[in-house]
PDB file of N, CA, C and O in Angstrom:
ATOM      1  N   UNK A   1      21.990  27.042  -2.562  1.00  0.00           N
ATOM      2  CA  UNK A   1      20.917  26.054  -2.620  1.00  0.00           C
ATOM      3  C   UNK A   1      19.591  26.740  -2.292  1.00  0.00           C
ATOM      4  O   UNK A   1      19.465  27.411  -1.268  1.00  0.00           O
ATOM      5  N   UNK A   2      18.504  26.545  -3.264  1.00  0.00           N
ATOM      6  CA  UNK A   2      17.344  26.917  -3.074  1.00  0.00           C
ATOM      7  C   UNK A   2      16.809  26.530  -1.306  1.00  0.00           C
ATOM      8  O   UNK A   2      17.590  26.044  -0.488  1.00  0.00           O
ATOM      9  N   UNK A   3      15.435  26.850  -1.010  1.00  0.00           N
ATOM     10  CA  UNK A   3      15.263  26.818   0.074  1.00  0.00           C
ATOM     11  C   UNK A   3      13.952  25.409   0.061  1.00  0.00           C
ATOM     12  O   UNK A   3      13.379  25.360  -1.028  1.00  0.00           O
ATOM     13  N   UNK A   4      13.736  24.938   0.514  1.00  0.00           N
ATOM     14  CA  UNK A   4      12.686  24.350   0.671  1.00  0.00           C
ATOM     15  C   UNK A   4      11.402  24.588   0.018  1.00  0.00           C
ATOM     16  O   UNK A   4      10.904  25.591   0.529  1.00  0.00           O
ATOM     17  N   UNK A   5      10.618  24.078  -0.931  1.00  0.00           N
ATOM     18  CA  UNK A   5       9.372  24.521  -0.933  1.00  0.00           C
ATOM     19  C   UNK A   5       8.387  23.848  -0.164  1.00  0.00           C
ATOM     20  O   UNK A   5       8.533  22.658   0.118  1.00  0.00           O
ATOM     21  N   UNK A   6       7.216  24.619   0.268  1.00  0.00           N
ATOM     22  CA  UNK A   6       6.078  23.366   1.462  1.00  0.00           C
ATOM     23  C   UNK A   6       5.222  23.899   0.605  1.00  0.00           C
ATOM     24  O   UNK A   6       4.991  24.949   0.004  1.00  0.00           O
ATOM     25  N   UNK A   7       4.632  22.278   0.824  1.00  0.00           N
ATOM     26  CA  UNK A   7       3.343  21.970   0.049  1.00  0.00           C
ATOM     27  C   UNK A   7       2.426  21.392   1.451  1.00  0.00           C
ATOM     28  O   UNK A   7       2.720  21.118   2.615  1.00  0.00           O
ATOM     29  N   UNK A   8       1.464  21.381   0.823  1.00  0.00           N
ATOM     30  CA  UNK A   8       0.028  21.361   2.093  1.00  0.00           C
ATOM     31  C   UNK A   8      -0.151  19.912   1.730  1.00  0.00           C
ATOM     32  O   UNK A   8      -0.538  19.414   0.673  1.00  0.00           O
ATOM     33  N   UNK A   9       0.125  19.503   2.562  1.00  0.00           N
ATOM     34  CA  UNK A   9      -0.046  18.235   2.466  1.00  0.00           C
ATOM     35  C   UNK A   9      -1.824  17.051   2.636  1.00  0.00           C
ATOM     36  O   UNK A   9      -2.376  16.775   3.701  1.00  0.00           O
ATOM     37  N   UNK A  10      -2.177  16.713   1.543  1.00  0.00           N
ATOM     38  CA  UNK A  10      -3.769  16.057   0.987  1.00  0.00           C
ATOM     39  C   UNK A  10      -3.321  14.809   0.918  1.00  0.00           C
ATOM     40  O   UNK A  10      -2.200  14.359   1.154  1.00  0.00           O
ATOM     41  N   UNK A  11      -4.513  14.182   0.499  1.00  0.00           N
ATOM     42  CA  UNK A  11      -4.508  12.825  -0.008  1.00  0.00           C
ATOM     43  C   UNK A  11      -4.616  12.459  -1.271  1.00  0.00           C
ATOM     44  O   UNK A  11      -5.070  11.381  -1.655  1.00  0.00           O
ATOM     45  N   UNK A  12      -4.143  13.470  -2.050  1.00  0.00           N
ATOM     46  CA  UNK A  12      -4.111  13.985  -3.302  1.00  0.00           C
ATOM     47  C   UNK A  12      -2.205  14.377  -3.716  1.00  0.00           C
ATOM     48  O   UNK A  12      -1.644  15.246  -3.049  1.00  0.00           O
ATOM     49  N   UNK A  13      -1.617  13.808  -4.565  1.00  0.00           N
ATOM     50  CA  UNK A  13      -0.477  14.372  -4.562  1.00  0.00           C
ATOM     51  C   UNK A  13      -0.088  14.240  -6.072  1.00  0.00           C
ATOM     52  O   UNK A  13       0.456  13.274  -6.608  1.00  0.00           O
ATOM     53  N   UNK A  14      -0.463  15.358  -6.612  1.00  0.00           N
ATOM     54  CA  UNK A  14      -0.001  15.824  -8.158  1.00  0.00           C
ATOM     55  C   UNK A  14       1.367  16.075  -8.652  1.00  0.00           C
ATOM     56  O   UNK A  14       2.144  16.967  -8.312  1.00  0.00           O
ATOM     57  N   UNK A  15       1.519  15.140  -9.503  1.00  0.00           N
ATOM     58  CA  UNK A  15       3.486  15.141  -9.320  1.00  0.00           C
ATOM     59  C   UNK A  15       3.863  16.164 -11.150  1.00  0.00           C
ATOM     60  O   UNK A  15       4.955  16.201 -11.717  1.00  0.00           O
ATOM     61  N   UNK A  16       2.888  16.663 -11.506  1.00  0.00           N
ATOM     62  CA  UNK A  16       3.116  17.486 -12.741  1.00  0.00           C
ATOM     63  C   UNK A  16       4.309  18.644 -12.960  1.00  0.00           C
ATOM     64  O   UNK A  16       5.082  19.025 -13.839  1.00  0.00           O
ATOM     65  N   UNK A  17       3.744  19.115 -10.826  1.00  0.00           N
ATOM     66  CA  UNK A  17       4.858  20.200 -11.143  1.00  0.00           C
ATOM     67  C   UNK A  17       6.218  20.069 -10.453  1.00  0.00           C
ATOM     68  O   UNK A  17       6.966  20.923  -9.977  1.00  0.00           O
ATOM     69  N   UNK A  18       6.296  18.927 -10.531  1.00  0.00           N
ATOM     70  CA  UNK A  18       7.771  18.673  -9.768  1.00  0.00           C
ATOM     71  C   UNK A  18       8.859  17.918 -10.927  1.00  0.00           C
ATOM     72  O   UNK A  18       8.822  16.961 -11.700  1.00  0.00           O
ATOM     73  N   UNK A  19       9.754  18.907 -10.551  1.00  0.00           N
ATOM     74  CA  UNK A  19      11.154  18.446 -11.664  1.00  0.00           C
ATOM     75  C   UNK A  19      11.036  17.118 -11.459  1.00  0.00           C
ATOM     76  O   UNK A  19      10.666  16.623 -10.394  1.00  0.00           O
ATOM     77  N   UNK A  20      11.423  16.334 -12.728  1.00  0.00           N
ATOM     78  CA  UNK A  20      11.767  15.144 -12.551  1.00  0.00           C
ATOM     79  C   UNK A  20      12.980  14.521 -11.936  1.00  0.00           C
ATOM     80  O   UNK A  20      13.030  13.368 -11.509  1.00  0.00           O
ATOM     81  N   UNK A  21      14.144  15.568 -11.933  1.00  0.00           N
ATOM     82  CA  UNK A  21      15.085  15.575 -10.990  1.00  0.00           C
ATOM     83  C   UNK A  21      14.736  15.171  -9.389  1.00  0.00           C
ATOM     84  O   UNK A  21      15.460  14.455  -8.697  1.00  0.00           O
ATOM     85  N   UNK A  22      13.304  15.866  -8.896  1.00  0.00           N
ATOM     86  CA  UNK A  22      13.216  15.926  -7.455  1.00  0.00           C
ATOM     87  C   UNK A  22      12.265  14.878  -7.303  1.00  0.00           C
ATOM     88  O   UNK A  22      11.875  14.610  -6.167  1.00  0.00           O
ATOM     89  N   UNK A  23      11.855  14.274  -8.243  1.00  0.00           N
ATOM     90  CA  UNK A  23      10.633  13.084  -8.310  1.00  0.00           C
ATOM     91  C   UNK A  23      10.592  12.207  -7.084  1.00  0.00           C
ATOM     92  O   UNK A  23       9.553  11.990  -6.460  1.00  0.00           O
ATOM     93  N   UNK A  24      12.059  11.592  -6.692  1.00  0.00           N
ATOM     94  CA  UNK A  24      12.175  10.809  -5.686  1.00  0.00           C
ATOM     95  C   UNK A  24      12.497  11.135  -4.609  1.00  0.00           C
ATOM     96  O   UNK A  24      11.998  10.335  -3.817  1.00  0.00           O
ATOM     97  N   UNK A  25      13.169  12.013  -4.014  1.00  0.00           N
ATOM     98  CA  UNK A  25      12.968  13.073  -2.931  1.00  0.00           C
ATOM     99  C   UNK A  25      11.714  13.465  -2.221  1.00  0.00           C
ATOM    100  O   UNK A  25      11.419  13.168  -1.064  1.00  0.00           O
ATOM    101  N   UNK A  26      10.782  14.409  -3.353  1.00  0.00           N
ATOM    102  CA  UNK A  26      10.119  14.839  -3.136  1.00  0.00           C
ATOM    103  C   UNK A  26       8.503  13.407  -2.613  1.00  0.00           C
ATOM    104  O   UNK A  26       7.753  13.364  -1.638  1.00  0.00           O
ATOM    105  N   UNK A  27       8.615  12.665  -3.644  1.00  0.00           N
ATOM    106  CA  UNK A  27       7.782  11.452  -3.078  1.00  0.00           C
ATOM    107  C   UNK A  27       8.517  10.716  -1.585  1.00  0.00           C
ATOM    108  O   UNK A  27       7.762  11.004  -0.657  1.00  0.00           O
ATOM    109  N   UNK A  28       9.147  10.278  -1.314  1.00  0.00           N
ATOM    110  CA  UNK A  28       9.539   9.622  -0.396  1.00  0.00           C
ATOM    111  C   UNK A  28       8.904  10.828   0.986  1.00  0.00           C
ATOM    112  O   UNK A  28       8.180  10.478   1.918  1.00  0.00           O
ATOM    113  N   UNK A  29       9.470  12.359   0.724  1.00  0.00           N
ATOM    114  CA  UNK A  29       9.131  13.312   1.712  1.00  0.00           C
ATOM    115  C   UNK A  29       7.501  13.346   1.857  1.00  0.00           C
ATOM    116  O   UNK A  29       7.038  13.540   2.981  1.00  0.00           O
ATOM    117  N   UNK A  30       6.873  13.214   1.064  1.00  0.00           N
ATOM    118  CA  UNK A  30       5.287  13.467   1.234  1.00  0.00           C
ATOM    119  C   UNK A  30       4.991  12.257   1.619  1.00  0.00           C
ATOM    120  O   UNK A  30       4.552  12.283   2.768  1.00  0.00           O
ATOM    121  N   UNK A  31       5.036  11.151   1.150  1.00  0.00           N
ATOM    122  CA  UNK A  31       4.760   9.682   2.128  1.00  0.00           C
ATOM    123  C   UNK A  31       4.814   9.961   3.581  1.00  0.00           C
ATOM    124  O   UNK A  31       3.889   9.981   4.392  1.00  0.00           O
ATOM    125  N   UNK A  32       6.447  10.233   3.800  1.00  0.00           N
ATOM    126  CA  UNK A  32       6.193  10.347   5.175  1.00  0.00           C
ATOM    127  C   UNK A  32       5.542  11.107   5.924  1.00  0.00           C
ATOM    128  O   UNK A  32       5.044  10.655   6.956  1.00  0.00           O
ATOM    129  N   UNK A  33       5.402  12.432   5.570  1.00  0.00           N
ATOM    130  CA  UNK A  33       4.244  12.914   5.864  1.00  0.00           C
ATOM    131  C   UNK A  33       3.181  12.649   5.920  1.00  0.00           C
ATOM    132  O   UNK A  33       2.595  12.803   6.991  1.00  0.00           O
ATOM    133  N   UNK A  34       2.648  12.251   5.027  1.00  0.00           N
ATOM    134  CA  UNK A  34       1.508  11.878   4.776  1.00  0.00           C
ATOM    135  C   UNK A  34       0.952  10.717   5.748  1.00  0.00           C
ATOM    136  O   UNK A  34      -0.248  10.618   6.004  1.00  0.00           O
ATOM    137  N   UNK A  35       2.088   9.712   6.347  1.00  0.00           N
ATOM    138  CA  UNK A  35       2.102   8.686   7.104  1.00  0.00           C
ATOM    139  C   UNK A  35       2.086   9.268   8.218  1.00  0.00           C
ATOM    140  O   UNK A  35       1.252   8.769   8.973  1.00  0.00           O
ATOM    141  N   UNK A  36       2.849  10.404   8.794  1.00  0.00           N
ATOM    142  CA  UNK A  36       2.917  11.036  10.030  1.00  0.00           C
ATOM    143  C   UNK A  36       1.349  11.676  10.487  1.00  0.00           C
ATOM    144  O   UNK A  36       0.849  11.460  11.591  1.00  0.00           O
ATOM    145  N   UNK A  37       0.849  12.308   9.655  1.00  0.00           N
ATOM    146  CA  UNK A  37      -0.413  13.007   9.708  1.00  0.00           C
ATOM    147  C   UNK A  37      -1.370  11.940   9.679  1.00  0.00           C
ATOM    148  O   UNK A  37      -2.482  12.362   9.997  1.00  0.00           O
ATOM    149  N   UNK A  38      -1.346  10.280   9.322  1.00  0.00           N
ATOM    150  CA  UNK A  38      -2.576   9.931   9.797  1.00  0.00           C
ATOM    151  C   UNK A  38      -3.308   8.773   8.394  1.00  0.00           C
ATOM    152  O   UNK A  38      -4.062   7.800   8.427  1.00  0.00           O
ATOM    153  N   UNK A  39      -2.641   9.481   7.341  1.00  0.00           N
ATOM    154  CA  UNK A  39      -3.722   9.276   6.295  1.00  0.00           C
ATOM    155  C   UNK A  39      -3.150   7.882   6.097  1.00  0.00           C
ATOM    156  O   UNK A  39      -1.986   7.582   6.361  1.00  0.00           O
ATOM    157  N   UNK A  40      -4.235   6.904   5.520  1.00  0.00           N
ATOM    158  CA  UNK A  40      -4.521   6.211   5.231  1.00  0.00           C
ATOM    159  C   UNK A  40      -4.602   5.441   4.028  1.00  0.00           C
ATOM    160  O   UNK A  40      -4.307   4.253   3.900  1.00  0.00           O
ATOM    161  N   UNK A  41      -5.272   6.674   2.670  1.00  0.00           N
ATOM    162  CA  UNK A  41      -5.140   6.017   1.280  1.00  0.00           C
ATOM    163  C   UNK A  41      -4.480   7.556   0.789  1.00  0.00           C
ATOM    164  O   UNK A  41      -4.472   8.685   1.280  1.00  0.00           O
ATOM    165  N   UNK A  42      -4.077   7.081  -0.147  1.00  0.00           N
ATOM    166  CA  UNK A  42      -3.291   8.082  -1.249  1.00  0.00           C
ATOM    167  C   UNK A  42      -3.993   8.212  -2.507  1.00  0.00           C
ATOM    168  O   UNK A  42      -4.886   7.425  -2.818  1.00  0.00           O
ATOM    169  N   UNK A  43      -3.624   9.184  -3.250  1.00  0.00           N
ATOM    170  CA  UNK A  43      -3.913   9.055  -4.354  1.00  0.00           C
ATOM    171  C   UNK A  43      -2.194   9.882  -5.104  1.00  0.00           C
ATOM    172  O   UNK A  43      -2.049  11.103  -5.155  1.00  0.00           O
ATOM    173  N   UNK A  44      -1.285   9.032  -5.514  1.00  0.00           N
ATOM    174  CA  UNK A  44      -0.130  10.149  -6.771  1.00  0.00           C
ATOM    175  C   UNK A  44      -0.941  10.004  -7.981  1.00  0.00           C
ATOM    176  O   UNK A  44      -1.741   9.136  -8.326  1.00  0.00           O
ATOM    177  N   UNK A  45      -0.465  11.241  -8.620  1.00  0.00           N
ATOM    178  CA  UNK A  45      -1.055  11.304  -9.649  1.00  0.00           C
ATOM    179  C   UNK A  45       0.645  11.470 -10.978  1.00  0.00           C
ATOM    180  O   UNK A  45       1.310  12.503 -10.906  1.00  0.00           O
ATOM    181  N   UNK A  46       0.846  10.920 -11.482  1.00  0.00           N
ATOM    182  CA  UNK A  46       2.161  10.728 -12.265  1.00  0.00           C
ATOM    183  C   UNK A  46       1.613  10.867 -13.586  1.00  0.00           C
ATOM    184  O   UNK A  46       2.522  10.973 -14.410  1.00  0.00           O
ATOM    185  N   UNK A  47       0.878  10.892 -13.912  1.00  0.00           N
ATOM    186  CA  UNK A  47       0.614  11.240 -15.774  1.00  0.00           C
ATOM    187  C   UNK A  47       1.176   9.782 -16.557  1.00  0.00           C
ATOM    188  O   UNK A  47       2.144   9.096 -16.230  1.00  0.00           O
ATOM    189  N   UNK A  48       0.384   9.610 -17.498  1.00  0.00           N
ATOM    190  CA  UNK A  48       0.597   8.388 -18.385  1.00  0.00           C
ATOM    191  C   UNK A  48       2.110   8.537 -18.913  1.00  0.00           C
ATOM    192  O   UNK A  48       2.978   7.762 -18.511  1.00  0.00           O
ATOM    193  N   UNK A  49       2.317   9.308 -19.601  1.00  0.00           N
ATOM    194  CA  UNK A  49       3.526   9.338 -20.506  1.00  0.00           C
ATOM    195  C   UNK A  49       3.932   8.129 -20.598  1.00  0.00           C
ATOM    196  O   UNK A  49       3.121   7.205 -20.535  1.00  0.00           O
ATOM    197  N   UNK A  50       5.275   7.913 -20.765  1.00  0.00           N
ATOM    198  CA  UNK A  50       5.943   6.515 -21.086  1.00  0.00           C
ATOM    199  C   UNK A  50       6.526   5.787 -20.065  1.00  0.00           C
ATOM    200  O   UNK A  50       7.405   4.927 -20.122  1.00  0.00           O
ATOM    201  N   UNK A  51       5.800   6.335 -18.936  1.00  0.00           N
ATOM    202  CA  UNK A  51       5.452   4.886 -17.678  1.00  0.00           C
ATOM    203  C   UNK A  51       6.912   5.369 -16.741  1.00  0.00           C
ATOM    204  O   UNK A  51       7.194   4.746 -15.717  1.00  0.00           O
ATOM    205  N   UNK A  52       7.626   6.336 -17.144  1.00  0.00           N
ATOM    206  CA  UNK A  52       9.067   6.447 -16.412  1.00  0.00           C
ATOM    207  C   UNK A  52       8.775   7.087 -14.799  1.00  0.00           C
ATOM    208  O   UNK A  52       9.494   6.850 -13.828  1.00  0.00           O
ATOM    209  N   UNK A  53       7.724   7.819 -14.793  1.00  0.00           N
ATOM    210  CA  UNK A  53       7.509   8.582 -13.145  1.00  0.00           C
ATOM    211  C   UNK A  53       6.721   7.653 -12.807  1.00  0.00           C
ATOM    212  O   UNK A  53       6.941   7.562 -11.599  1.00  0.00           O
ATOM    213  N   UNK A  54       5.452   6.416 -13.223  1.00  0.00           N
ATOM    214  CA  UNK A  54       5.045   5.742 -12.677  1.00  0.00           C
ATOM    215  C   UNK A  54       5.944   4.786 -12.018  1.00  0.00           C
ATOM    216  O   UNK A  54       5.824   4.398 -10.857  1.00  0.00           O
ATOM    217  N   UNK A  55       6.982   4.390 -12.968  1.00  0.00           N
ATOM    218  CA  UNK A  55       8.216   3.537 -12.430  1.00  0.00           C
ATOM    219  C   UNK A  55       8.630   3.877 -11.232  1.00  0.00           C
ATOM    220  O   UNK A  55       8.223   3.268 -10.243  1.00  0.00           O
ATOM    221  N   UNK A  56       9.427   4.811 -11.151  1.00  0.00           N
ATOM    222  CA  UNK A  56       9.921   5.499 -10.377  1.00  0.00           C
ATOM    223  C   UNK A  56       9.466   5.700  -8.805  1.00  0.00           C
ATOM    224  O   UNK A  56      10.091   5.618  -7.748  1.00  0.00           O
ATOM    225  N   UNK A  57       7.784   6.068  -9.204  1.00  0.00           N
ATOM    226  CA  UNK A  57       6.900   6.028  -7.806  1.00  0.00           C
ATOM    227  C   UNK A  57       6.488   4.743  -7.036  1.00  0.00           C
ATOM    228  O   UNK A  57       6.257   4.646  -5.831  1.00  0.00           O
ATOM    229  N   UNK A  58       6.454   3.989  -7.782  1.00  0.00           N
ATOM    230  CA  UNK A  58       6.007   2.714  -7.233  1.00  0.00           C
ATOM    231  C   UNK A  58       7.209   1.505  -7.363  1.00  0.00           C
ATOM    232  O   UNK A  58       6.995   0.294  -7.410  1.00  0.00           O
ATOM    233  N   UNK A  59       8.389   2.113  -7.403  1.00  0.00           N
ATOM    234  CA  UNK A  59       9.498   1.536  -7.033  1.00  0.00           C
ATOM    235  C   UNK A  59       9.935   1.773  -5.368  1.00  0.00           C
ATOM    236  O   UNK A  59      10.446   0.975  -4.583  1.00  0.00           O
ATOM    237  N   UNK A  60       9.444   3.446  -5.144  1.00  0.00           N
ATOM    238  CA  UNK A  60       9.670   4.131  -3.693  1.00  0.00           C
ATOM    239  C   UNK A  60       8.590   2.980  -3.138  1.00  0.00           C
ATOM    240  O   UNK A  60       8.981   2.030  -2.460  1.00  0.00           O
ATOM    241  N   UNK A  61       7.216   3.167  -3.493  1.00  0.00           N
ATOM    242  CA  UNK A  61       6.089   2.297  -2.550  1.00  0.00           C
ATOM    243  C   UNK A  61       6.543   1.408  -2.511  1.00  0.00           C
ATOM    244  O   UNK A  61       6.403   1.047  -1.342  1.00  0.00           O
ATOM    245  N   UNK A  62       7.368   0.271  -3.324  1.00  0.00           N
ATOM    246  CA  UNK A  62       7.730  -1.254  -3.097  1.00  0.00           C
ATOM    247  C   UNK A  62       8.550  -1.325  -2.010  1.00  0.00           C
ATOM    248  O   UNK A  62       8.522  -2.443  -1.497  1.00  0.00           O
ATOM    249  N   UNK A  63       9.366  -0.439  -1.399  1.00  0.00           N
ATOM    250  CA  UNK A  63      10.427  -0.173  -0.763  1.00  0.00           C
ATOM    251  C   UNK A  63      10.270   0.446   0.373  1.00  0.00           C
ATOM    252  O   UNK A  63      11.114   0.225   1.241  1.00  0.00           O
ATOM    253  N   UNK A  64       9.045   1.473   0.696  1.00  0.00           N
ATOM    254  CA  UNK A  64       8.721   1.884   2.087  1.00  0.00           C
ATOM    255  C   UNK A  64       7.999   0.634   2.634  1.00  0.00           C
ATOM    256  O   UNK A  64       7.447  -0.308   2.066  1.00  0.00           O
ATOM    257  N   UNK A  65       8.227   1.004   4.162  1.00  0.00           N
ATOM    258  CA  UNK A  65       7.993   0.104   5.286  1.00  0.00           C
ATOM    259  C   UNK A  65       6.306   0.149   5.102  1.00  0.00           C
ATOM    260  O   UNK A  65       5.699  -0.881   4.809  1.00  0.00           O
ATOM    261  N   UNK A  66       5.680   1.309   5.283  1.00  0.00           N
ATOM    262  CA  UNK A  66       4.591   1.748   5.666  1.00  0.00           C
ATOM    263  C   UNK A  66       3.562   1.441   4.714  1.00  0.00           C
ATOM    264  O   UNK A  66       2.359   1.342   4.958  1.00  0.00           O
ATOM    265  N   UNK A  67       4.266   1.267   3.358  1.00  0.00           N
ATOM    266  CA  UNK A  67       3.143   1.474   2.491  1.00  0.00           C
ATOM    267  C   UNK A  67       2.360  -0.312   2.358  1.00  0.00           C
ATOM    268  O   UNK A  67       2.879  -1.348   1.942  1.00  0.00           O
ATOM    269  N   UNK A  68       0.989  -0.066   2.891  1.00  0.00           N
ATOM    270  CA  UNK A  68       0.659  -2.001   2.364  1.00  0.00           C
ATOM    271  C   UNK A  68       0.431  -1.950   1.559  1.00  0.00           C
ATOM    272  O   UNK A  68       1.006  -2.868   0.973  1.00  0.00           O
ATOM    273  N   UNK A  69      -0.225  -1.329   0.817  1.00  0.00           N
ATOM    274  CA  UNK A  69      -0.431  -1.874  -1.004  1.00  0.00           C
ATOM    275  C   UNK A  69      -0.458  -0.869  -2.131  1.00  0.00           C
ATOM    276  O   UNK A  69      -0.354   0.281  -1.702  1.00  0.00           O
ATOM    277  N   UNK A  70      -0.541  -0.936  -3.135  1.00  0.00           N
ATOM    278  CA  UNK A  70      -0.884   0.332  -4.396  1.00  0.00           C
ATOM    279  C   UNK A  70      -1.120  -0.664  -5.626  1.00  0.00           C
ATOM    280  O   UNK A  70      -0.576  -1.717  -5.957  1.00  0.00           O
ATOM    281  N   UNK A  71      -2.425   0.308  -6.307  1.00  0.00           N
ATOM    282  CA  UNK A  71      -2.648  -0.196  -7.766  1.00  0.00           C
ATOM    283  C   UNK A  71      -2.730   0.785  -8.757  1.00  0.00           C
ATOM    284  O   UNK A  71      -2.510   1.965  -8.480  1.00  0.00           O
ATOM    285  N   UNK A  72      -2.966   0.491  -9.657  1.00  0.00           N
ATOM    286  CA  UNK A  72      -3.784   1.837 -10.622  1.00  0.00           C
ATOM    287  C   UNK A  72      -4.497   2.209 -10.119  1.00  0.00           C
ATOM    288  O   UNK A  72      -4.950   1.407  -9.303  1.00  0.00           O
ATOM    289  N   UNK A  73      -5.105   3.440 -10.128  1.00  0.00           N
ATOM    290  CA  UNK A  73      -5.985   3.830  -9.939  1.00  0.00           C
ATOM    291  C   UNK A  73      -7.200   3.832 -10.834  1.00  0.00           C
ATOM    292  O   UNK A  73      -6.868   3.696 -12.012  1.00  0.00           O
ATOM    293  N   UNK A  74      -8.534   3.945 -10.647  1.00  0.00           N
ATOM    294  CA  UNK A  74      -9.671   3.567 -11.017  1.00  0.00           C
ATOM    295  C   UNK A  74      -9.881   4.733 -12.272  1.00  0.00           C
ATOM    296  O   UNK A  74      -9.522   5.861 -11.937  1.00  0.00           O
ATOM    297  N   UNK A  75     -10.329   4.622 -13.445  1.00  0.00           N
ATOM    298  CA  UNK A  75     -10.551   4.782 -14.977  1.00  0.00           C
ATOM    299  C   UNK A  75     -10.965   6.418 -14.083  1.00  0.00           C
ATOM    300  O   UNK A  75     -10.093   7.234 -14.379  1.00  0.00           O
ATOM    301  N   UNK A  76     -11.804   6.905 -13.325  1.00  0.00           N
ATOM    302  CA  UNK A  76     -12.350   8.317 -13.027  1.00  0.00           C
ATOM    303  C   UNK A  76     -11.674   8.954 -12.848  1.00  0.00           C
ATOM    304  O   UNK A  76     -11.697  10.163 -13.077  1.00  0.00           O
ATOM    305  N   UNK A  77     -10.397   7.964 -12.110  1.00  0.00           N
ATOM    306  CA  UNK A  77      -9.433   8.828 -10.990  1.00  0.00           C
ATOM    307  C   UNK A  77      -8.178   8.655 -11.523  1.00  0.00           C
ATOM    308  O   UNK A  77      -7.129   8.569 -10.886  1.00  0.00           O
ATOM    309  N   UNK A  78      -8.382   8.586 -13.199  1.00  0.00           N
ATOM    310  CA  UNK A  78      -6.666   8.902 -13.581  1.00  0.00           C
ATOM    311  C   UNK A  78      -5.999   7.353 -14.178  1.00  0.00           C
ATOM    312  O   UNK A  78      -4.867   6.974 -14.478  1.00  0.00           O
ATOM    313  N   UNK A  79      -7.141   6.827 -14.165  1.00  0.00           N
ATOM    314  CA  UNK A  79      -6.427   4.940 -14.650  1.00  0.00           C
ATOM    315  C   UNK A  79      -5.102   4.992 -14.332  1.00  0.00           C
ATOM    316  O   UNK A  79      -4.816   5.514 -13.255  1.00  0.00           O
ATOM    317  N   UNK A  80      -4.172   4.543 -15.067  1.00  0.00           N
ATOM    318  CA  UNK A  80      -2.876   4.427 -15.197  1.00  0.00           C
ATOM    319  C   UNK A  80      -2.044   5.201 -14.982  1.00  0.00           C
ATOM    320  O   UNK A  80      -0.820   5.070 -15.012  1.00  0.00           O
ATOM    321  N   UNK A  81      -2.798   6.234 -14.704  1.00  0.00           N
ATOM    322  CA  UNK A  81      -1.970   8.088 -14.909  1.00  0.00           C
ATOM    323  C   UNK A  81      -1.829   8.410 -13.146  1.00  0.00           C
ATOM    324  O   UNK A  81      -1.419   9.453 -12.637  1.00  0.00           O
ATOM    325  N   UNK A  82      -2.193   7.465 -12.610  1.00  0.00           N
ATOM    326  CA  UNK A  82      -2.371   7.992 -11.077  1.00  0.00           C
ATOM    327  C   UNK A  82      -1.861   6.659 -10.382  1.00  0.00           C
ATOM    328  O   UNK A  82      -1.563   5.908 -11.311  1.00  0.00           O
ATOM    329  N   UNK A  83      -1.654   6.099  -9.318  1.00  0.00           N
ATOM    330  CA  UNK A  83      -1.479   5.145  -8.219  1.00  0.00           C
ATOM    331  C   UNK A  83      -2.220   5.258  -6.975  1.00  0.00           C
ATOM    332  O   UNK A  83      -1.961   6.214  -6.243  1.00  0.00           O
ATOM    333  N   UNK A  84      -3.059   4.459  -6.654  1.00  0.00           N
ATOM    334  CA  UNK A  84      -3.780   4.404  -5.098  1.00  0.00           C
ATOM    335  C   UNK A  84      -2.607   3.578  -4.394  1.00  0.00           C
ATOM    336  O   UNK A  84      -1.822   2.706  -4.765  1.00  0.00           O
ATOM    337  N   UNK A  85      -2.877   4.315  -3.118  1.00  0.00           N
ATOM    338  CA  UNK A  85      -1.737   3.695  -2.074  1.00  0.00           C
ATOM    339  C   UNK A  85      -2.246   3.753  -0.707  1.00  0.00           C
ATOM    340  O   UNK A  85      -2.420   4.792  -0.072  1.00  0.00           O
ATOM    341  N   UNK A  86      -2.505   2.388  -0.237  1.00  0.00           N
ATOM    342  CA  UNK A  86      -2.633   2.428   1.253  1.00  0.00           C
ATOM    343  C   UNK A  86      -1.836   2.030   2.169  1.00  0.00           C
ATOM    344  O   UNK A  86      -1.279   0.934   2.230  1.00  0.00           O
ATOM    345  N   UNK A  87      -1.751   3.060   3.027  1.00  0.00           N
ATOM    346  CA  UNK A  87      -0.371   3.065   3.979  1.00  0.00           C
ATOM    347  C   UNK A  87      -1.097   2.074   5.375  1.00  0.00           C
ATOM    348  O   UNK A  87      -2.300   1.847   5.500  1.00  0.00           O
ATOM    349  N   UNK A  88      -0.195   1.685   6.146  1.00  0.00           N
ATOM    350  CA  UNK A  88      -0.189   1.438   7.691  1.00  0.00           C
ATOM    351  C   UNK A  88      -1.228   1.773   8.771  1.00  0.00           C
ATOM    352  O   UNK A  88      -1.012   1.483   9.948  1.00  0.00           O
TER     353      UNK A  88
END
């Protein structure tokens, strides 16, 4: 088994280069982080395609404790191609 990769954890989280295999893993792990460290709003960024990693991501947000809300994100910041998320 591979080893862990660490990522630096922002308020920025680009999901381009992550297998789609690790999609939900890897999101659920940076939330919490991301929740541990403090932050407040999110930004994933999931790419338009045919809506399957947006699914996917904002199936995890419906389902964490922490997260209070998420929308699209705003036409600058990726419209549809991204999710704002504010945590706890």
């Amino acid at each position: 088994m591979d080893d862990p990769i660490r990522l630096p954890i922002t308020d920025v989280f680009d999901l381009h280069s992550v297998p789609a295999r690790d999609v939900q893993e890897v999101v659920e792990e940076y939330l919490s982080e991301a929740h541990r460290l403090g932050y407040k709003a999110l930004r994933i960024i999931h790419g338009r395609g045919i809506g399957v990693q947006r699914e996917m991501v904002r199936a995890i947000l419906a389902r964490t404790g922490f997260v209070e809300a998420f929308r699209d994100a705003p036409a600058e910041a990726g419209g549809w191609g991204a999710t704002i998320v504010t945590l706890r």
